[in-house]
C-alpha positions in Angstrom: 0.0 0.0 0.0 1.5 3.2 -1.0 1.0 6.0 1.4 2.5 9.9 1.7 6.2 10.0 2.3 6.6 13.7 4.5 9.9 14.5 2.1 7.4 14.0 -1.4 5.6 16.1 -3.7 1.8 15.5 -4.8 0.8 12.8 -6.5 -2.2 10.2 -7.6 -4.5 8.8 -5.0 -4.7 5.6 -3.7 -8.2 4.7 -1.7 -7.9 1.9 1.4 -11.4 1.5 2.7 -10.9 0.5 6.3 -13.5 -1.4 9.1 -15.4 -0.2 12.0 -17.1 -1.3 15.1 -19.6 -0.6 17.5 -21.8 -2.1 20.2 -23.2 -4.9 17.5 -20.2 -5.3 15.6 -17.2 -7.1 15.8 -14.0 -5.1 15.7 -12.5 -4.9 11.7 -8.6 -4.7 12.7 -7.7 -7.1 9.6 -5.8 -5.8 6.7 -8.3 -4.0 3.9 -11.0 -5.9 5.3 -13.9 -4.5 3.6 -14.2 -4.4 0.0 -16.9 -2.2 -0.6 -15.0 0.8 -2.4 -14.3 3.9 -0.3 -15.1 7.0 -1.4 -12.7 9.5 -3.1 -12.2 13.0 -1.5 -13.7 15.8 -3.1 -9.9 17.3 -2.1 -6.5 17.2 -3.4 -4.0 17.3 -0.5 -0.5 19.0 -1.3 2.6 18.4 0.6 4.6 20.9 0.6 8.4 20.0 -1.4 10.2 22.1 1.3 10.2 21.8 5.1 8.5 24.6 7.0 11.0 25.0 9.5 14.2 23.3 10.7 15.2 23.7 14.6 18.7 24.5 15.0 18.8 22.5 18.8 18.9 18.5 18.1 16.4 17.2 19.4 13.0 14.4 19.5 9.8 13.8 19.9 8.2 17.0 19.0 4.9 18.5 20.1 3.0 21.2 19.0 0.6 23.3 21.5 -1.1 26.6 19.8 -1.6 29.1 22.7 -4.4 31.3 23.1 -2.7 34.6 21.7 -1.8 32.7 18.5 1.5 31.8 19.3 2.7 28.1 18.8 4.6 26.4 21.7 6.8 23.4 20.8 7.7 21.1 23.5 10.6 18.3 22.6 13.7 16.0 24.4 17.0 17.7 24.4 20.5 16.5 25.5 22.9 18.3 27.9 26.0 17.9 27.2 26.7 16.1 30.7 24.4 13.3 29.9 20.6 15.5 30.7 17.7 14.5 29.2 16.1 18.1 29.1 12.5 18.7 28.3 12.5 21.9 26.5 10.3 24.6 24.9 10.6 26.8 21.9 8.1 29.5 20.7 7.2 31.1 17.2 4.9 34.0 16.6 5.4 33.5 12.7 3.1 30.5 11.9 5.4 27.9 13.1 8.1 29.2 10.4 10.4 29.5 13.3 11.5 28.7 16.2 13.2 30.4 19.0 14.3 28.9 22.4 12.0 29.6 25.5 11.8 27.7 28.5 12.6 24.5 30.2 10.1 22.3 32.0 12.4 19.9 33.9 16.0 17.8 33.4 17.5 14.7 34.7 20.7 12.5 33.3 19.6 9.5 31.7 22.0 7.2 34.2 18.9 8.1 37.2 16.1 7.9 35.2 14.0 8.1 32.1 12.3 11.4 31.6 10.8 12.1 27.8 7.2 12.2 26.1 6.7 16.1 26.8 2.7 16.9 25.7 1.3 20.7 26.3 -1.6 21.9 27.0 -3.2 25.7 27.5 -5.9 25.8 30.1 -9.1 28.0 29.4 -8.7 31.4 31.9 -10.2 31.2 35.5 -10.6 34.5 37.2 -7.7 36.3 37.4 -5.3 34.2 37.2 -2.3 34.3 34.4 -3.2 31.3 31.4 -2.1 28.7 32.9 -0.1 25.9 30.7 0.4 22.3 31.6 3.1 20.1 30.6 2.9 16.3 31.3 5.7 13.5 30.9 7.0 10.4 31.3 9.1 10.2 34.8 10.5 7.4 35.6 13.8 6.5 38.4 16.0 3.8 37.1 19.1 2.5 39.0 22.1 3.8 37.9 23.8 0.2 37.9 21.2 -2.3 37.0 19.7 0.5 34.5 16.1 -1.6 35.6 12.9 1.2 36.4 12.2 2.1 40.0 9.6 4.1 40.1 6.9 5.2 37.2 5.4 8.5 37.0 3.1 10.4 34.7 4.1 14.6 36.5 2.5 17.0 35.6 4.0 20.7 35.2 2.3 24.1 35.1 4.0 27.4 33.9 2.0 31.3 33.8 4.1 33.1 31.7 3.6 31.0 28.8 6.0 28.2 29.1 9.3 30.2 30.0 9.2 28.9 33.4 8.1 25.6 34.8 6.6 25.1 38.6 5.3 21.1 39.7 2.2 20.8 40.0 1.1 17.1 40.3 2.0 13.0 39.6 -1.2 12.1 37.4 0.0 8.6 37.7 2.5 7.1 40.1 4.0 3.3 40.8 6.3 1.2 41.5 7.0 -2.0 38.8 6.0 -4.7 41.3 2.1 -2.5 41.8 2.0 -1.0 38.3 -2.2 -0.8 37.6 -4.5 1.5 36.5 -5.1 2.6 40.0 -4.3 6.3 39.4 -2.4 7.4 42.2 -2.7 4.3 43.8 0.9 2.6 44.0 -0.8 -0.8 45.2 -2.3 -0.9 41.9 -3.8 -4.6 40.7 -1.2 -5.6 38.2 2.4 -6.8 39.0 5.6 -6.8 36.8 4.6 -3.6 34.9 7.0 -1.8 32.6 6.3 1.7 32.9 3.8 4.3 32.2 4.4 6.1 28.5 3.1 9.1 26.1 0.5 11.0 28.1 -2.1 13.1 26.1 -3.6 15.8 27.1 -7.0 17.4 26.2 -9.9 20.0 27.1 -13.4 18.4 27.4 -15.4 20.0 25.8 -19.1 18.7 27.4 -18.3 18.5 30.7 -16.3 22.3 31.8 -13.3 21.9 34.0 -12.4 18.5 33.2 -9.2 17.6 31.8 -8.8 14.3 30.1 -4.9 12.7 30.5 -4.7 9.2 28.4 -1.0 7.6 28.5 0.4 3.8 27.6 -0.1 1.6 30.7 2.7 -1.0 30.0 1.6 -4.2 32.2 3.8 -6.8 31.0 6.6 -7.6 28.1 3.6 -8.2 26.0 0.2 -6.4 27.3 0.2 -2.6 27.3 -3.1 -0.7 27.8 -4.3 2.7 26.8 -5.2 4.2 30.6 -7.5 7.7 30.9 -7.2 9.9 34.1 -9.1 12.7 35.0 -8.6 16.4 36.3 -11.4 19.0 37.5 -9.1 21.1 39.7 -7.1 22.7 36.6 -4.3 19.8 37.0 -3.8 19.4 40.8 -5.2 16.4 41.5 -6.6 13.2 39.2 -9.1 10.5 39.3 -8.0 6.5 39.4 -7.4 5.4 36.1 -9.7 3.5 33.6 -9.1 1.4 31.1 -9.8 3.0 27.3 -8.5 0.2 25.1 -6.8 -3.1 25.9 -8.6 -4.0 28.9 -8.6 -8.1 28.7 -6.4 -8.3 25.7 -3.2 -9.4 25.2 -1.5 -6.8 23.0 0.6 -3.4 23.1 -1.6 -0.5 22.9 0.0 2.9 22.4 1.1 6.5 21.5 -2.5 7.9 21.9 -3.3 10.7 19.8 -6.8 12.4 19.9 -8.9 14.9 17.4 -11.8 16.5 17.5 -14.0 16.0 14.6 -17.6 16.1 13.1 -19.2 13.2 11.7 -21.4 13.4 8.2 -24.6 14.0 10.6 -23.2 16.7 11.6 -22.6 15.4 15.4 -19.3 16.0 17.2 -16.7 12.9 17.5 -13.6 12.2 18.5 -10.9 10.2 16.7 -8.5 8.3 18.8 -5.4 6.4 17.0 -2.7 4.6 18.1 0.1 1.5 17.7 -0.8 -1.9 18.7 0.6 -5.6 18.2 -1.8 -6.4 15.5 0.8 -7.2 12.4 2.3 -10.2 11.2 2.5 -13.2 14.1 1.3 -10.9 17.1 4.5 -8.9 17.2 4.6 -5.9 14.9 2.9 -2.8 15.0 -0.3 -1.5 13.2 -2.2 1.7 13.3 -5.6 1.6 14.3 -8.4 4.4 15.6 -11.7 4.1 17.4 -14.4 6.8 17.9 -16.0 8.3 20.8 -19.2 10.1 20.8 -19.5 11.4 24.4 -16.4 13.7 24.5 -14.3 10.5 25.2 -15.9 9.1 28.2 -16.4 5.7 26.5 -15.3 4.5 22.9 -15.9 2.2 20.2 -16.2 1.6 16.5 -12.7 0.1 17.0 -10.9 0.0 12.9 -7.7 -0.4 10.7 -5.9 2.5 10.1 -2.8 0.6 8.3 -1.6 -2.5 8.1 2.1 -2.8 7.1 2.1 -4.7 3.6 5.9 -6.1 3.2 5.7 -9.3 5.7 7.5 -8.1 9.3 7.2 -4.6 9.4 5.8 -2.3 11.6 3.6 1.0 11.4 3.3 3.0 14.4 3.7 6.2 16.9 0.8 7.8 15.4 -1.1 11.4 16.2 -3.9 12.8 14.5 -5.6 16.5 13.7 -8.2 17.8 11.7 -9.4 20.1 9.1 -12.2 22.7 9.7 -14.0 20.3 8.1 -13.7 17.5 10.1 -11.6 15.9 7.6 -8.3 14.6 8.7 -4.6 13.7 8.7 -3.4 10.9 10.9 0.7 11.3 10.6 2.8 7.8 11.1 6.2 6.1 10.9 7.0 2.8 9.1 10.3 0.3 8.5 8.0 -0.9 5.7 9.8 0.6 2.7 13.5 0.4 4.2 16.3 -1.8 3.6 16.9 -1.7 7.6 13.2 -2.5 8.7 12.2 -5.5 10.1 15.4 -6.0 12.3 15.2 -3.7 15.5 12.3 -0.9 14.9 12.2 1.7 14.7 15.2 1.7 12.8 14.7 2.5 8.9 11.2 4.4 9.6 9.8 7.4 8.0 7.4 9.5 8.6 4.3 9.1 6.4 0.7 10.2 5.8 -2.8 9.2 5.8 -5.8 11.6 5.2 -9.5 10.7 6.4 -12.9 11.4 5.9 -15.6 12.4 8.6 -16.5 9.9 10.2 -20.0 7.6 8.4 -21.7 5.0 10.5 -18.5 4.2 12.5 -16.3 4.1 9.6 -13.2 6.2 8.7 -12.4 6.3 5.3 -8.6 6.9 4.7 -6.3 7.6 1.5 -3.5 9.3 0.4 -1.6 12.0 -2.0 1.5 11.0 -3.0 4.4 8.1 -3.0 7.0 6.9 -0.6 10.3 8.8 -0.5 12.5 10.9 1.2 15.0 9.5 3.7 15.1 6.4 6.2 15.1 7.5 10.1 12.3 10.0 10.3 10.7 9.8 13.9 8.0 10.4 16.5 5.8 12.4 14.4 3.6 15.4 15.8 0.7 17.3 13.9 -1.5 20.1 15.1 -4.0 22.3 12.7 -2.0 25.6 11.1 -5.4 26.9 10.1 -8.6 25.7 8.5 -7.2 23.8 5.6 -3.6 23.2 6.8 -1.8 21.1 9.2 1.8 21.0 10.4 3.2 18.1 10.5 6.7 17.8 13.6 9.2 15.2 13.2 12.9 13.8 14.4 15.1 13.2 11.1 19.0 12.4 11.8 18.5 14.4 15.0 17.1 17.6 14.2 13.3 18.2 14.6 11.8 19.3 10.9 7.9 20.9 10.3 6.4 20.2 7.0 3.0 21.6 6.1 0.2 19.9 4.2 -2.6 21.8 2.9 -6.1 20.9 1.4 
């Protein structure tokens, strides 16, 4: 299956029509399993030859958070040069064109712990208070001999002066390995032998004012990892016990949550959720898959196929998702699929790739692309957010250095 390469120019389209689910139907996560032909978009989608930006500080996993005064603040893993992992923000008041450095949320050296996954989020005013933004993480104590995790955190960061300076606020999840569960705060949790707690998400709901959703990776063994949702309704200072979103009784590796807002061809309000999961060849390697939630992502369903690698053991996977004004939208992916390197250790050989969706249709997504694959192997942890009503900005690692790319409609 061909699919958008970041690094190419336009080119034909190729239609996948995917599965869906809900409470009378079985999940679709099977490769192309419907064969009823999906409908082309009324759009061409161009990728732009050139990228939009290139930040001068190496760097990975980028993360895009527009703020309220139309700035964009970019949140991403830097290195010291005495072995930190820093978590780091840069600002542009140019459209995301540029990039210059702003603030730091926290650092630690990598020989004590494992501290990465930045996500950003502006909360809505209240009173007169500054804006208030929140940055959440990945945590985790390791010892420095063994290198085996300690402790597991999710922490949560807030900063009022618009990400230059960073105060703790809260652990939205805590454990140890030996009580890892989905027990919130709850280090007795009801799983043993976790492996850590990964990629929190953060987002505004938009039904129920004052609550703030946090979904990260719940890893409970080698092979069982499970898509965990906390809640907030005191602006980040304190969260609920966790609940299961996706995996719950399964034995496969949920992860890399990304979320979207969207509007379904009835006109009704949606979200998308995607993420990576075991569900390639033999159990093992990653697919992309989404599911839909109708009540402002207090229960979800309509699981489906986003892509399913094509070239035997390959893997697809760390995706994130936006939209269009529309409710159309772009789900942004990597893949070892077309590389000479993939298959052996992923994610080595990946790029970044592509995939744009309709609005939601009874449950069902349907997804297609502009263009070939190209560009250059090692492109990484992918990031999109909306640039305006028919353009999205697309974040990504390549040889170290984060790179934007836009892609308009």
């Amino acid at each position: 299956m061909a699919v958008a390469t970041i690094a190419t120019n336009l080119l034909g389209i190729v239609s996948t029509n995917l599965g869906l689910r809900d409470n009378n139907i079985e999940d679709d996560t099977t490769n192309n399993a419907n064969t009823d032909p999906a409908p082309r978009s009324k759009f061409k989608f161009h990728i732009a030859p050139h990228e939009h930006f290139v930040h001068p500080l190496p760097g990975t996993y980028p993360r895009l958070c527009r703020l309220a005064d139309g700035s964009i603040l970019f949140g991403f893993t830097s290195f010291g040069e005495h072995g930190e992992r820093i978590l780091t923000t840069a600002r542009s008041i140019d459209g995301g064109k540029s990039f210059t450095p702003h603030g730091e949320v926290t650092r630690r050296y990598a020989t004590k712990s494992d501290c990465d996954n930045l996500f950003l989020l502006q909360l809505p005013p209240d009173g007169d208070e500054s804006p208030t933004i929140l940055a959440a993480f990945r945590n985790h104590d390791v010892d420095p001999n063994t290198k085996s995790p300690t402790y597991f955190r999710i922490t949560v960061c807030q900063s009022t002066d618009a990400g230059r300076s960073w105060t703790y606020l809260s652990q939205a999840y805590e454990s140890t390995p030996a009580g890892a569960g989905p027990g919130g705060n709850n280090p007795g949790g009801n799983n043993s032998g976790g492996g850590g707690a990964w990629e929190p998400f953060l987002r505004l709901c938009r039904v129920r004012p004052g609550e703030i959703q946090l979904f990260f990776s719940l890893e409970l063994n080698a092979q069982d990892q499970d898509t965990v949702l906390v809640v907030s309704r005191d602006r980040g200072r304190t969260w609920s016990e966790g609940v299961h979103v996706t995996g719950a009784g399964e034995q496969q590796r949920d992860g890399m949550v990304g979320i979207a807002e969207t509007i379904d061809d009835l006109g009704r309000d949606a979200l998308v959720l995607v993420l990576e999961t075991t569900r390639g060849e033999d159990g093992t390697k990653m697919a992309v898959e989404a599911l839909l939630s109708y009540d402002d992502g207090e229960t979800w369903g309509w699981r489906q196929t986003v892509y399913m690698p094509q070239e035997g053991a390959r893997n697809a996977g760390a995706p994130q998702v936006a939209s269009f004004a529309d409710g159309e939208l772009a789900v942004v992916f990597m893949t070892d699929e077309d590389s000479a390197a993939g298959g052996t250790v992923w994610p080595r050989g990946a790029k970044v790739k592509v995939l744009f969706g309709s609005r939601p249709s009874n449950g069902r997504i349907f997804w297609h692309e502009d263009g070939v694959p190209g560009g250059a192997d090692d492109n990484f942890w992918p990031g999109v957010m909306r640039a305006d009503e028919n353009k999205v900005l697309v974040v990504y690692e390549n040889g170290g250095i984060i790179k934007g790319r836009l892609i308009a409609k």
